[in-house]
N, C-alpha and C positions, 0 to 999 in steps of 0.2 A: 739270396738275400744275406747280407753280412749281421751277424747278430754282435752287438759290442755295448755288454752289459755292465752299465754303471750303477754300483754301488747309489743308493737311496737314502733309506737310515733304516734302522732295525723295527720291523713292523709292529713291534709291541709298544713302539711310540707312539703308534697312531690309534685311535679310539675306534672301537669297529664303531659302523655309520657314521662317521666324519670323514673331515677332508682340511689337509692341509698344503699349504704354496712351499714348495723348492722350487729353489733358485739355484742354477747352474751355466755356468760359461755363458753367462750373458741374456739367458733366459729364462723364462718363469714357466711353471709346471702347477698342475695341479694332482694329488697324490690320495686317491681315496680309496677307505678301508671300507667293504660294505660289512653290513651284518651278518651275515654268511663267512666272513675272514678271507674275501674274495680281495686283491688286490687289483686299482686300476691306473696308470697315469695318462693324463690326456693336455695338452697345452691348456695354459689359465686363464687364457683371454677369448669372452667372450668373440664369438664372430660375428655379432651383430654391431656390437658396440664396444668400446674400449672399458671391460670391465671385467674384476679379478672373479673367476667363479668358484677360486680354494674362498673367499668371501660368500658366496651361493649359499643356499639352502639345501644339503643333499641328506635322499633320505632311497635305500634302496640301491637301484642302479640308476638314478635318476638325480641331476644336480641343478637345479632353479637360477638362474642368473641374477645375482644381486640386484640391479639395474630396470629392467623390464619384462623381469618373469617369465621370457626365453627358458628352455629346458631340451636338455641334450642327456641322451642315455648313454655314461661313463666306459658302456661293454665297446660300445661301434662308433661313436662320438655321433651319430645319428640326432636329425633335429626333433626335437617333440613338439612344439608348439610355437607359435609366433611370438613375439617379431622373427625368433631366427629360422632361419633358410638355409645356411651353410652349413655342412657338418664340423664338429671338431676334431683336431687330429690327435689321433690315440696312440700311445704306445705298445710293445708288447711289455711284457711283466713278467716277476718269477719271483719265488721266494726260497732263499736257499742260507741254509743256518739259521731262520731266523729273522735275514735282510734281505729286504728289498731292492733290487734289480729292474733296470729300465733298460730299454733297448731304444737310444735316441737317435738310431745313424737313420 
C-alpha cells in the first residue's frame, strides 16, 4: 500500500471534539479531532444522502448526519444507525510536528 501523506493544517486549529470540512483537489473531507486528541479523516458526504457531516453533530468517535440522523463511527467509517447502510470511507492519519496528515491515495 502506497502511503502519500498530505499535509492537512496544524491540529491545534481544530477544537478537540469538533470536526471541520477540507477541501482538496476537487474534494471535500471531513477532519475530526476527538476528545482524547485522537485524529480522524473520513469523506464529508453523507452515503445515505447528499449531505455535509463536517456540518453533523460529532461527539466522541461518533458524527450524526446533519440531514437524517444517520451516524457513522469516524474510527472504521462503520454505519451506526439508520437511514445509513453504507459505510464511510476513512483515511489513515498522523500527526507529525504538530500537523496533520492524510493518507488520500
Amino acid at each position: 500500500m502506497s502511503e502519500n501523506w498530505t499535509p492537512v493544517r496544524e491540529a491545534s486549529a481544530i477544537e478537540l471534539d469538533s470536526v471541520v470540512r477540507w477541501d482538496v483537489d476537487g474534494r471535500t473531507y471531513a477532519v475530526f479531532r476527538s476528545e482524547n486528541d485522537e485524529v480522524f479523516v473520513t469523506d464529508n458526504i453523507c452515503t445515505h444522502e447528499h449531505a455535509y457531516l463536517s456540518d453533523g453533530y460529532f461527539e466522541g468517535t461518533v458524527v450524526e448526519c446533519p440531514r437524517h440522523a444517520g451516524r457513522f463511527d469516524v474510527r472504521s467509517g462503520a454505519p451506526l444507525g439508520a437511514p445509513v447502510c453504507v459505510a464511510l470511507k476513512t483515511y489513515p492519519t498522523k500527526i507529525e510536528d504538530g500537523m496533520i496528515f492524510a493518507d488520500l491515495s
